[in-house]
NUBA-466146 format. One line per 5 residues: their letters; for each residue x, z, y of C-alpha. Coordinates in pm, 1 decimal. Last residue first. Layout:
<pts>
A = X Z Y; ...
</pts>
This chain:
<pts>
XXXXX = -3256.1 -650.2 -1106.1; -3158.2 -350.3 -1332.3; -2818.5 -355.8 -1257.8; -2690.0 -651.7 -1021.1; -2405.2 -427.2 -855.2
XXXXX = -2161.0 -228.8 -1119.5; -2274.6 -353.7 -1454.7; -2453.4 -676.8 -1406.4; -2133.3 -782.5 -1154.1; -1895.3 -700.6 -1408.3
XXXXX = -2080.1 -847.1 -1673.4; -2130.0 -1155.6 -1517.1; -2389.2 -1320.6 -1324.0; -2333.4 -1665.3 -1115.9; -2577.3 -1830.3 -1345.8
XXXXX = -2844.7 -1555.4 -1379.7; -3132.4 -1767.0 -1433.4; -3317.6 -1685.0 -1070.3; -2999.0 -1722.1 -877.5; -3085.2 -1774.9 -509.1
XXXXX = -3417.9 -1507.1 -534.2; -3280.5 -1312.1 -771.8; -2944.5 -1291.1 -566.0; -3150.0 -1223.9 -216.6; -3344.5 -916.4 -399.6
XXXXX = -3032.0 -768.7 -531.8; -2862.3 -818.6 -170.0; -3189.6 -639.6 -32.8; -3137.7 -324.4 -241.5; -2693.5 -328.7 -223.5
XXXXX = -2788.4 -292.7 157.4; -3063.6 -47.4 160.1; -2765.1 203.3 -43.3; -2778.3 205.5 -413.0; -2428.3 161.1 -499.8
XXXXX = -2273.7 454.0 -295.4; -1993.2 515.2 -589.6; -1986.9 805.7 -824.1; -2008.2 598.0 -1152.3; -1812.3 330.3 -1013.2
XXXXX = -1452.5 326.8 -1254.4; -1246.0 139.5 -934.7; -981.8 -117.5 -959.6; -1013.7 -376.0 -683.7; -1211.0 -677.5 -611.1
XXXXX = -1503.7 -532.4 -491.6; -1331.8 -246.7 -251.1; -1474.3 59.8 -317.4; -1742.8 270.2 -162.3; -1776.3 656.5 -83.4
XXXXX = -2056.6 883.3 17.4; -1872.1 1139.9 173.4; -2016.5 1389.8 -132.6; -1852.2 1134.7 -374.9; -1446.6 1121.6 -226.5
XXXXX = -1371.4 1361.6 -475.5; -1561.7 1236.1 -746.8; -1421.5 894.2 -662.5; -1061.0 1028.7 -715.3; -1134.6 1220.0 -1002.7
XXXXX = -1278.7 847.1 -1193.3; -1001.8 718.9 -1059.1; -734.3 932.0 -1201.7; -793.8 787.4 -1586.9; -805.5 440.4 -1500.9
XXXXX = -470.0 456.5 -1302.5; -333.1 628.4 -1647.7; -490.8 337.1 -1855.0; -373.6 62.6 -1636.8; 59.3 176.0 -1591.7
XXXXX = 112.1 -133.7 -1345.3; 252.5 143.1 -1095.9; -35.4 173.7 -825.9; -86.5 51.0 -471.5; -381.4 261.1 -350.4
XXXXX = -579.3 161.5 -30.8; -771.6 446.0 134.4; -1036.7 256.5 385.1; -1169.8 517.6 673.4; -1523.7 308.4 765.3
XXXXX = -1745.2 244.6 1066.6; -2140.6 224.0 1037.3; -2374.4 -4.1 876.4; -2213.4 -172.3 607.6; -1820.6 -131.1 619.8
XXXXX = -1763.5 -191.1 237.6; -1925.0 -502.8 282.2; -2233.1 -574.2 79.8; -2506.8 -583.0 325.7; -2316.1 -751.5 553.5
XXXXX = -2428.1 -585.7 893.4; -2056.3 -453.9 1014.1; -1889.9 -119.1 1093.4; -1558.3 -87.5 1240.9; -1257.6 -77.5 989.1
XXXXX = -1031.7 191.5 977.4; -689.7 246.2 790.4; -476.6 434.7 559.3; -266.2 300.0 301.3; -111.8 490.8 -55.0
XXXXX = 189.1 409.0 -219.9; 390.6 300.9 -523.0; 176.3 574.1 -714.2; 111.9 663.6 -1042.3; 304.0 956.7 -996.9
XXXXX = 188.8 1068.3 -649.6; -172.8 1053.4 -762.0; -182.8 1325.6 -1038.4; 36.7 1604.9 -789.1; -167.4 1495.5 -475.1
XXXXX = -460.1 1534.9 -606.7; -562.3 1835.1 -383.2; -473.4 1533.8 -70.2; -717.2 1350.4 -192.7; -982.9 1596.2 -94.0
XXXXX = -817.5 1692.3 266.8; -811.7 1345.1 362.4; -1147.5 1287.5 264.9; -1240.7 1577.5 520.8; -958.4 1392.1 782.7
XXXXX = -1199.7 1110.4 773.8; -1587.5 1262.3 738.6; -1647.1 1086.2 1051.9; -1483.5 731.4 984.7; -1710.7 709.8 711.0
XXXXX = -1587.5 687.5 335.3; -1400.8 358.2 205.9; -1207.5 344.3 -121.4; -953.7 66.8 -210.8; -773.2 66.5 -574.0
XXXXX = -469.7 -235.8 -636.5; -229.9 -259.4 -978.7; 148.2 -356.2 -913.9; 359.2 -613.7 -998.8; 428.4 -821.4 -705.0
XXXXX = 550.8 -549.1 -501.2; 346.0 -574.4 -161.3; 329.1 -1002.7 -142.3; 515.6 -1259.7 -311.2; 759.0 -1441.3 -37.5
XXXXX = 669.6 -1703.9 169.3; 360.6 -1601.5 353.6; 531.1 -1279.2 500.0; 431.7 -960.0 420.5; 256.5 -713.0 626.8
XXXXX = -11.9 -952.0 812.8; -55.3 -886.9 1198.8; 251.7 -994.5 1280.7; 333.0 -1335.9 1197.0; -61.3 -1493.1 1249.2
XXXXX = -57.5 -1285.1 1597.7; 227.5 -1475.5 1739.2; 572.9 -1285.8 1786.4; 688.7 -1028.2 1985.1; 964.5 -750.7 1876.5
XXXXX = 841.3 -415.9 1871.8; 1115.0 -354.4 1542.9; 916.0 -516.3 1317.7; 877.8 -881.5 1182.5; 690.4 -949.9 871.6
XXXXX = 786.3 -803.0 569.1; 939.3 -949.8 227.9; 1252.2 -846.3 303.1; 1154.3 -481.5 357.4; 1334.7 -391.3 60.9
XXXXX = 1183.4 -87.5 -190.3; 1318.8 270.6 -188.9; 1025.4 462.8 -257.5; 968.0 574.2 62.7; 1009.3 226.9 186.2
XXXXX = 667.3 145.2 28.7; 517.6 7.5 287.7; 866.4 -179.7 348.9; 1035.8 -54.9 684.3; 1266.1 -228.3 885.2
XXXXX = 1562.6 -15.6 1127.8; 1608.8 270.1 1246.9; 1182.5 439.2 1294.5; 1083.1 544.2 1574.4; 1026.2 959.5 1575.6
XXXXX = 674.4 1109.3 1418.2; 596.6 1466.3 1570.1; 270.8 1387.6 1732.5; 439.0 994.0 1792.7; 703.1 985.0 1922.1
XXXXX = 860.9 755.0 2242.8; 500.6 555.2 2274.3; 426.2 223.7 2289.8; 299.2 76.7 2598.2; 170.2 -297.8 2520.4
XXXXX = 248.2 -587.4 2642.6; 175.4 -788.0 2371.8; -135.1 -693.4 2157.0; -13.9 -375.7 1931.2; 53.0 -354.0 1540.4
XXXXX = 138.6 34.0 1449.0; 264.2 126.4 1146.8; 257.5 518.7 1081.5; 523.1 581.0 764.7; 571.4 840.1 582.4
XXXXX = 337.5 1102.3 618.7; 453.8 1466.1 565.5; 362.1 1724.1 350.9; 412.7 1527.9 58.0; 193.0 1482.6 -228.4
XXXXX = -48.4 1216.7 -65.4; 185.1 940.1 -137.9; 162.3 846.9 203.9; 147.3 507.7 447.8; -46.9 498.0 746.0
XXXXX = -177.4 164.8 893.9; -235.8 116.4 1242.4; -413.7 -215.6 1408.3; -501.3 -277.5 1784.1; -290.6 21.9 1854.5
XXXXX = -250.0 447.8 1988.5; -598.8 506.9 1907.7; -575.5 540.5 1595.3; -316.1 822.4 1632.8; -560.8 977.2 1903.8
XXXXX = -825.9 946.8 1686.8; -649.0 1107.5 1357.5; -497.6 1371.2 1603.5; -534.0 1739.7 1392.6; -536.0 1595.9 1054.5
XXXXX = -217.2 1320.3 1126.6; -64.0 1648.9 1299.7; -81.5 1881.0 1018.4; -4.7 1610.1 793.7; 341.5 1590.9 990.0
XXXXX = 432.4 1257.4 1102.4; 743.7 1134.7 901.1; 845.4 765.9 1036.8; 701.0 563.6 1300.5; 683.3 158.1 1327.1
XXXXX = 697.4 -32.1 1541.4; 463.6 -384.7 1513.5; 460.8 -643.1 1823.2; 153.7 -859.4 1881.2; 108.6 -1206.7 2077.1
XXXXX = -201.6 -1386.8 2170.1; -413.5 -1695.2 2132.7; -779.9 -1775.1 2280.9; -1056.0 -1666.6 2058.8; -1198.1 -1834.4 1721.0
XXXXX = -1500.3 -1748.9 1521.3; -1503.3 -1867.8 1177.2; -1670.6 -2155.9 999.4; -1667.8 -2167.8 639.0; -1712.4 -2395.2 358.2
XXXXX = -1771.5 -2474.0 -11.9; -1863.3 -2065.9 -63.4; -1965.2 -2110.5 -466.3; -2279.6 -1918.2 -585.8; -2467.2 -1633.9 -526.2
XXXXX = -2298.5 -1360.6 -706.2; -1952.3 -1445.3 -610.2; -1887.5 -1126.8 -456.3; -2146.5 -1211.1 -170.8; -1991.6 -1122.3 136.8
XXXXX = -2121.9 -1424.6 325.0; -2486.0 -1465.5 210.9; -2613.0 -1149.5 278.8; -2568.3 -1091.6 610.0; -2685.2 -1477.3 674.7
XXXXX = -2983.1 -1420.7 486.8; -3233.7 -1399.3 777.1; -3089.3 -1689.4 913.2; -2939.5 -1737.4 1289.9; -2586.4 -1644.3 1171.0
XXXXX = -2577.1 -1923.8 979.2; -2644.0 -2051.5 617.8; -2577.1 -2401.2 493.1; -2716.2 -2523.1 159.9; -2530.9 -2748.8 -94.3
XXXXX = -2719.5 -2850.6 -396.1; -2602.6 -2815.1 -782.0; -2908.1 -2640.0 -883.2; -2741.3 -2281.9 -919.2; -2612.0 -2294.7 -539.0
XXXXX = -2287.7 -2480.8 -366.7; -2281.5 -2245.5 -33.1; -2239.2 -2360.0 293.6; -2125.6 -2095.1 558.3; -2151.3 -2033.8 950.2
XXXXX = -2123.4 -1789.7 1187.5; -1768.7 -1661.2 963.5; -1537.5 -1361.6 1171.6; -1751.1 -1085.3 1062.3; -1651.2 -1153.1 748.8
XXXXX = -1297.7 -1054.3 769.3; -1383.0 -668.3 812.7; -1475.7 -549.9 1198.3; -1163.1 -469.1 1420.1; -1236.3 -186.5 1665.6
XXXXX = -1093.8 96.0 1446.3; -780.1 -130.8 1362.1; -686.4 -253.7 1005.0; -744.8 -605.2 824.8; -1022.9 -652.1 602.5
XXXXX = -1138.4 -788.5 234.9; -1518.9 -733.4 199.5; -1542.0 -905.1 -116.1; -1637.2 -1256.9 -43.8; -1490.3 -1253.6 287.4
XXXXX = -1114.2 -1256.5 92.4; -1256.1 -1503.0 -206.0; -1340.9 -1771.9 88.3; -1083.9 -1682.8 280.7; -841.6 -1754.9 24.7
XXXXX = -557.5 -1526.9 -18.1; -191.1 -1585.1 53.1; -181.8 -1454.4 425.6; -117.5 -1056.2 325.1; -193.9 -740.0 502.1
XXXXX = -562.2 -908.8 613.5; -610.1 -1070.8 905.3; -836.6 -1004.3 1288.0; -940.4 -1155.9 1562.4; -823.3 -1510.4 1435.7
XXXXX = -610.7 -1712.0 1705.4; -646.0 -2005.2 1904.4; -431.7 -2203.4 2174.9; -410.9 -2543.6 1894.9; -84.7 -2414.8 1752.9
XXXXX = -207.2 -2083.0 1677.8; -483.2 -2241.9 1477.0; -255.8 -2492.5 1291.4; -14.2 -2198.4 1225.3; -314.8 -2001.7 1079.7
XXXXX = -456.2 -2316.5 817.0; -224.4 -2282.2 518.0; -135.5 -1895.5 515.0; -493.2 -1807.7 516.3; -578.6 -1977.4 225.1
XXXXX = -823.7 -2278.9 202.1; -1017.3 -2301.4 -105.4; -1347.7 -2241.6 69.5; -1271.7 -2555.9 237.8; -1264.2 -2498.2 665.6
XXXXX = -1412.9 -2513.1 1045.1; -1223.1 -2321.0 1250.3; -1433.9 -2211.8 1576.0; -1354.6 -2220.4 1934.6; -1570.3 -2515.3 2015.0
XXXXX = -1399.3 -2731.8 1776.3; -1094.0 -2675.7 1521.9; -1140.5 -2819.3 1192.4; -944.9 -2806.0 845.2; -969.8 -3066.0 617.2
XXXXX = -1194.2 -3094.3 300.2; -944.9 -3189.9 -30.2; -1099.4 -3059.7 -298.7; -834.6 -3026.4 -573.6; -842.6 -2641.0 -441.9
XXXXX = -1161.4 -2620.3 -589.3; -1106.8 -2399.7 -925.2; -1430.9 -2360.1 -1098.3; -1446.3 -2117.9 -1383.3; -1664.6 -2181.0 -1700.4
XXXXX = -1856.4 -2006.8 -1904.9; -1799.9 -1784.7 -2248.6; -1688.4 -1449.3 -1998.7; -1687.0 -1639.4 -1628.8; -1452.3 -1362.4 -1463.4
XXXXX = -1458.9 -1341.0 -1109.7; -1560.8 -987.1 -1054.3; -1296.8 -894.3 -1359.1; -1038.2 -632.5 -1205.1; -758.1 -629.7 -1004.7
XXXXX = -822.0 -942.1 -779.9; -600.7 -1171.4 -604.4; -678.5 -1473.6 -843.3; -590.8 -1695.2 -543.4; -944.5 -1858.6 -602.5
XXXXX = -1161.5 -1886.4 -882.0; -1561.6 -1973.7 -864.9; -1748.8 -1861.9 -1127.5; -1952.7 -2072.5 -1403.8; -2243.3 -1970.7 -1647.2
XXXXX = -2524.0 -2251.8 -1769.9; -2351.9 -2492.5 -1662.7; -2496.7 -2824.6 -1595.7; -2528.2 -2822.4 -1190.6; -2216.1 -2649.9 -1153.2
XXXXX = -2077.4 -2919.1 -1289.6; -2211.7 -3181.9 -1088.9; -2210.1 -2993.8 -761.0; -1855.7 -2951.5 -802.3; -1780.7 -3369.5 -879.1
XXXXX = -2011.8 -3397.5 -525.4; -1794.3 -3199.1 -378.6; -1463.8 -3401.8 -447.6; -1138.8 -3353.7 -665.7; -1319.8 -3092.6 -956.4
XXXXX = -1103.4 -2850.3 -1125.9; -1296.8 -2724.0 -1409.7; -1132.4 -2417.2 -1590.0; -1232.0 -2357.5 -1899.8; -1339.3 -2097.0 -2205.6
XXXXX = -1401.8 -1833.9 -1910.3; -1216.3 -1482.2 -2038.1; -990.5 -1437.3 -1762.6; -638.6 -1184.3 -1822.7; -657.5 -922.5 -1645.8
XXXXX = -325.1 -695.1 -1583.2; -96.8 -1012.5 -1434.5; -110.4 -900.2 -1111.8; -210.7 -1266.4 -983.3; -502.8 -1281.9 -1281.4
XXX = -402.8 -1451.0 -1557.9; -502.5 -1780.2 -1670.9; -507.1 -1856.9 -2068.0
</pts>
């Protein structure tokens, strides 16, 4: 039996294929009659399950990574962490990364993963070009210039397998990260723009119980002015884990302390060769629009005696807006509310459901491949329409369908 990286889901498909070359993948996902593709298994809930089918694990195929034109050509297998010194290396860097380099890209675009910083689109916005392994076993490539591109590329597995990727590319650079410690509420509420304002990417960390936020992270493009304090926050002494607040090592973390290093080292949180966050721990992600921010902030911050608890912490960031009709960010810019939670399931189920009906009159989403209960979700919007449209149109017979999927996105179509 595989588990999922958290260990809280175990996968239901009654094998795993591992094919060696494309052709081998086209084969079998030519005769199955149900099959999902598996990546780093960095999901909290069962989007990629294959219930009584099959799961298709590519990272036997071997497809190199290229660098032309200022793009990155790669396998949808391909993590992060194994192509980004390569880039660097070659004068190149991505725009934008996630908190941690061990996912795939292919799984990260899939589900609207993103980085932080309120001009930074998600992940996807990086990809001009994708092919995708369809129902019929054929491989079809998809760019920017087709009508389905935006929603092709976040697809949540619905469509079929991503084989390869092209991303965007620009010229290298450096970032530093310092970090702040206690801002006020009062201040994070009265200067959320100016606080945003103040890097290329800034996470907060709470537990939404205190009156004070712990952490403000700040990631900055070398040189960079940094400030002395930060609307009441002072620099921080030394290393800081997300979750410092609850007494956890930053050994795991990328370098802080406003020293320089390449963009691939600093822009992630943890470092490639350790095991990410806390390891065990259960993932939530909730997006409302950048203008009814400090409003949201407000609502959660009334459950601040049932989150706390559960909590290892809470992160706070923005994401532009992008086109993809499924990304969290779908036309217009997004507040994303990231929840690290004790691996105590049923309790985190219980809250969520409050949590959403908070955040429902800002019209919320949720991350695809985290926890999330869905009844008060924005899962109707013209986006989610044409993306049911596109998957009955690419996957007549249901063969990338699950019950997840049928339940939360593919109802009724």
């Amino acid at each position: 039996m595989i588990e999922n990286w958290a260990g809280n889901l175990t996968y239901r498909a009654r094998e795993v294929v591992a094919p060696r070359t494309l052709s081998e993948a086209q084969e079998l996902v030519a005769g199955s009659a149900r099959i999902k593709a598996l990546g780093s298994r960095h999901s909290f809930n069962a989007v990629a399950d294959s219930p009584d089918g099959r799961q298709l694990d590519l990272s036997a195929v071997n497809i190199a990574p290229e660098i032309n034109d200022a793009t990155l050509t790669i396998g949808g297998a391909t993590r992060y962490g194994d192509v980004v010194a390569q880039v660097h290396e070659a004068g190149y860097a991505l725009a934008n990364l996630a908190s941690l380099p061990h996912i795939t890209v292919a799984g990260s675009v899939a589900t609207g993963t993103h980085g932080s910083g309120q001009r930074l689109r998600g992940l996807a916005s990086a990809v001009s070009a994708v092919e995708l392994l369809t129902a019929d076993g054929s491989l079809r490539t998809f760019s920017r210039a087709d009508a389905e591109f935006p929603g092709v590329v976040v697809n949540v597995g619905a469509l079929g397998v991503l084989t390869r990727l092209t991303l965007d590319l620009e010229p290298t650079f450096s970032v530093r990260q310092d970090v702040f410690d206690a801002l006020p509420w009062s201040a994070a509420l009265e200067h959320f723009d100016e606080i945003e304002a103040e890097g290329y990417s800034v996470s907060l960390f709470t537990n939404w119980a205190r009156d004070v936020i712990d952490q403000v992270l700040l990631k900055n493009r070398v040189p960079a002015k940094i400030p002395e304090t930060l609307f009441g926050a002072l620099p921080a002494d030394g290393p800081r884990h997300p979750a410092h607040a609850a007494g956890i090592s930053a050994k795991n973390t990328t370098v802080q302390g406003g020293v320089p290093g390449p963009w691939y080292d600093r822009l992630p949180h943890f470092r490639l060769e350790f095991a990410p966050s806390v390891g065990a721990e259960l993932q939530s992600e909730y997006f409302v629009p950048r203008a009814h921010a400090t409003a949201a902030f407000e609502a959660l911050r009334s459950l601040g005696d049932r989150i706390a608890p559960l909590l290892v912490v809470s992160e706070i960031r923005t994401v532009a807006g992008d086109e993809h009709w499924l990304s969290p960010a779908y036309d217009g810019d997004r507040v994303a509310v990231h929840f690290t939670w004790e691996q105590r399931q049923p309790e985190v189920e219980a809250v969520l459901p409050l949590i959403e009906e908070k955040l429902a009159p800002f019209g919320v989403r949720a991350h695809w491949g985290k926890l999330f209960h869905g009844a008060a979700l924005d899962l109707d919007h013209h986006g989610v329409r044409r993306f049911r449209e596109l998957a009955a149109e690419l996957d007549p017979a249901g063969k990338f369908r699950n019950p997840f999927l049928d339940r939360h996105l593919l109802r009724g179509s």
